[in-house]
N, C-alpha and C positions, 0 to 999 in steps of 0.2 A: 102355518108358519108365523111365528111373532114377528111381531113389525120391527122389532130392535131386529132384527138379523139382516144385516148390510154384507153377507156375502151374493157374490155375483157368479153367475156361470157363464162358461165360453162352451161355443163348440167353433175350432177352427177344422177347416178340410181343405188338403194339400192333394195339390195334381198326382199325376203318375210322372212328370216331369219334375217333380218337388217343388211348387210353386204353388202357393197362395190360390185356391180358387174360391174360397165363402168363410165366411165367418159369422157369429152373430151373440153375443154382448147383452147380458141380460140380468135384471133384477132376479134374486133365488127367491125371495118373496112371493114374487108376482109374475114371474116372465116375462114381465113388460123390458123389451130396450132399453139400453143405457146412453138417452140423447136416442139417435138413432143406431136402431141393435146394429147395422153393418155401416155404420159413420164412415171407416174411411177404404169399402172394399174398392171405390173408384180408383181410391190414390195408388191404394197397396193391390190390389189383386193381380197375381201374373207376375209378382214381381218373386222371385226365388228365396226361401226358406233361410239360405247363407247371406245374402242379399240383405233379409227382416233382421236377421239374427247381428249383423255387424254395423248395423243402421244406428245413427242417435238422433235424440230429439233435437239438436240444435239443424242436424242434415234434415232431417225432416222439416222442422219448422221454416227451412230457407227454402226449400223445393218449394210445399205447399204453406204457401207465409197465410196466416189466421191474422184477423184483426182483431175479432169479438175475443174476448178474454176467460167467457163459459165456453165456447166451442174452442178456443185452444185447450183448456184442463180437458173436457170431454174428448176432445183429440189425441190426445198426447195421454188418458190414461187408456181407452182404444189401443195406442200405436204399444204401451207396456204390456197389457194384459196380454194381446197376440204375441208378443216378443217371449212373455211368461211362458206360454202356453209351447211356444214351439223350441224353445229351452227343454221344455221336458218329455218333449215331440225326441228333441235329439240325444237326449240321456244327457245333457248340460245339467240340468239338475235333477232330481230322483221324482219327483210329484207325488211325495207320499202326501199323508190322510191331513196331516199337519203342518204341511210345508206352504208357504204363500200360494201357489200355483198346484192345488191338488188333484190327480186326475182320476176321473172316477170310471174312463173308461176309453181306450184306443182301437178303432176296428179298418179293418182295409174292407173296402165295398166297392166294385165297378172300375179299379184303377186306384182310386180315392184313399188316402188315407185321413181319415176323422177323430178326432181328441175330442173327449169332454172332458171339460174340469170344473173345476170350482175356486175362482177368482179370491182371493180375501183380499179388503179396500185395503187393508195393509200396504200390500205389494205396488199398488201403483201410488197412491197418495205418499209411500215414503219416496218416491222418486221425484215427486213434485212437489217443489216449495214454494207457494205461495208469497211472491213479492211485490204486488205491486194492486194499490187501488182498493186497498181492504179498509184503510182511511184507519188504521191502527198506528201507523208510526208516521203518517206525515209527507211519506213522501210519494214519489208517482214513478217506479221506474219497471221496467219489465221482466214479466214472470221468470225465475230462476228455476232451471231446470238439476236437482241434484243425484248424479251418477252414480252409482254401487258400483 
């Protein structure tokens, strides 16, 4: 795999109860983690599919407040990519071969239902707009988070 390829894979896996039980976040390159592959299964895990699905990052970032400003973007693209994923979990959007969130594969196992996809940085990086501390315009104020 050439190094220019900054797509990422997800595999999210949802209870028999519809709720969040694992995730894990990973370079397509390397299958190394993205930050850590399950960053926020502490926060999110358990918590219900509708729950992730209607959740923003401003609720998020006030629940679980980040100081560090790498582990907020690695957070908050974590908390987009599982949001992606389970969008196309619920037929909210299609996860075809070219769509930001493409899934290359959905299986029920032991209860479990399991998504794999294929992340493009696209999808989360356009939700996050880098505001603050990049020492490009001068000033200091805090990351702006922008909505689809």
């Amino acid at each position: 795999m050439p190094c220019s390829d900054i797509t990422e894979t997800l595999q999210v896996t949802v209870d028999a109860e519809d709720c969040l039980k694992d995730y894990w976040l990973a370079k397509r390159s390397c299958g190394q983690g993205v930050g850590a592959g399950s960053l926020l299964i502490d926060q999110l895990g358990g918590r219900s599919v509708d729950t992730l699905l209607t959740a923003d990052a401003e609720t998020f970032l006030t629940e679980f407040p980040i100081q560090d400003e790498l582990e907020e973007f690695l957070s908050l693209k974590h908390f987009f990519a599982i949001q992606s994923a389970l969008e196309v979990l619920t037929g909210k959007t299609p996860g075809r071969k070219d769509d930001p969130c493409a899934a290359a594969e959905i299986a029920y196992e032991n209860g479990d239902t399991i998504i794999d996809a294929r992340i493009s940085i696209d999808v989360v990086t356009e939700k996050i707009k880098s505001c603050g501390n990049c020492k490009g315009c001068g000033t200091k104020r805090s990351p702006k988070v922008v909505f689809n």
